[in-house]
C-alpha angles and dihedrals in degrees: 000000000000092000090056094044085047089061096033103050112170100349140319100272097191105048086043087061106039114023107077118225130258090042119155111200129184111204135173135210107237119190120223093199151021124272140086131313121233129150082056090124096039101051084041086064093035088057106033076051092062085050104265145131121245127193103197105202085185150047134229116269085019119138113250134203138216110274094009122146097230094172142011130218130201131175153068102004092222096049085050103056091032087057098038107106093038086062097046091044091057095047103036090045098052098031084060095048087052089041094058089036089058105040081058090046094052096038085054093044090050091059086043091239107167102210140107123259101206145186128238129215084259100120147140110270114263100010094080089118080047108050096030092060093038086069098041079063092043086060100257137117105260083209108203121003099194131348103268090063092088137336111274104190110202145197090258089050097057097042082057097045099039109247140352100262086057091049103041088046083048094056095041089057104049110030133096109259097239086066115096123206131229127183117206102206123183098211139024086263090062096048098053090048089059092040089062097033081070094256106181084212130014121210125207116209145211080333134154130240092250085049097054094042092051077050101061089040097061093041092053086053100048083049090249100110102096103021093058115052104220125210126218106204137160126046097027115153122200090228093053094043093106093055081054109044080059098068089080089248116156099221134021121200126197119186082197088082092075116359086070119012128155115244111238100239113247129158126197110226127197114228112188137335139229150184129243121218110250 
């Protein structure tokens, strides 16, 4: 609800002059593109919550097509407008995260490459629920959803602790045994240290594709590659994925997904009016 109380403020002006009470209105939810749907469930509660009725004509995680009625809205004509572009940002915002997800899943899929398209924890403030599930129906990994779901040791970490062997036996020796632990390192050296340091995960980062591919080299020969999942993170692009789905990683994960994401394009039409009896 604090989204919709952020774009209404103290009140929608507009609707309050102009749209009469006791109004009854009837709207659907258009698509202006192809793609696949996702914020269905939470735009049904946000609504239902506001006190009115939703047809869903889809599902989450469904294909869409351009011009389609994916929704229909009923109830009271002045909760509707005030409440509209909440509900298309919702919608717009999440159906284009697990557009983009998708679209990376299937092209992987095509050329039968066996490996995870996943999120980061780049997201817009407040819409981390949003964007993170948004992938899972887009057919990614949504990775970590907030710190506390694994031990992510980072550069900074390890500049503050020291090195990476001090902060992963650190870690080993004081966290819960359902945590896993994942070392971002920035070379081949690194890798290897937290290869040997015990790392559940190792993330490569920022790193280019010679780079991950010497990686992998080096882990194959020190008997690591295959009994450690390695992550390629930082710099990604969608229209290199598959470059990078090549080097034998484990995860890729791209921050394009949601730190700038391209909203699929949807409009909320009303479609006829009525009075209620007072």
């Amino acid at each position: 609800m604090q989204i919709l109380v952020e774009d209404i403020g103290q009140g929608d002006i507009t609707t309050a002059i102009i749209v009469p009470k006791q109004l009854v209105a009837e709207a659907e939810l258009i698509t202006k593109e192809d793609g696949v749907a996702a914020g269905i469930e939470e735009i049904t509660i946000l609504a239902e919550t506001l006190g009115l009725t939703v047809t869903n004509l889809v599902d989450d995680g469904e294909k869409i097509e351009n011009n389609q009625v994916i929704l229909k809205i009923r109830g009271d004509a002045r909760t509707i407008l005030t409440a509209e572009r909440t509900i298309l940002n919702i919608l717009s915002r999440m159906s284009g995260i697990a557009t983009l997800t998708n679209r990376l899943v299937e092209k992987l899929g095509k050329h039968k490459l066996n490996l995870k398209i996943a999120a980061t924890r780049k997201t817009a403030p407040g819409l981390l629920y949003f964007d993170k599930k948004a992938v899972l129906l887009g057919g990614g990994d949504p990775h970590r959803l907030h710190l506390d779901d694994m031990i992510m040791i980072k550069d900074n970490h390890i500049r503050v602790v020291g090195s990476i062997q001090k902060a992963v036996r650190r870690a080993r020796e004081r966290a819960p045994f359902s945590k896993k632990i994942e070392v971002e390192v920035t070379s081949v050296g690194e890798a290897l240290k937290a290869a040997e340091a015990g790392a559940d995960i190792i993330m490569l980062d920022n790193f280019t594709l010679k780079q991950i591919k010497e990686t992998v080299k080096e882990l194959k020969n020190k008997g690591f590659y295959g009994k450690i999942p390695l992550e390629a993170s930082g710099g990604i692009k969608a229209e290199k994925i598959l470059d990078y789905a090549t080097t034998q990683v484990d995860f890729l994960s791209l921050g394009e997904l949601t730190h700038s994401t391209k909203a699929l394009n949807m409009s909320l039409e009303v479609k006829k009016t009525w009075k209620t009896k007072k």
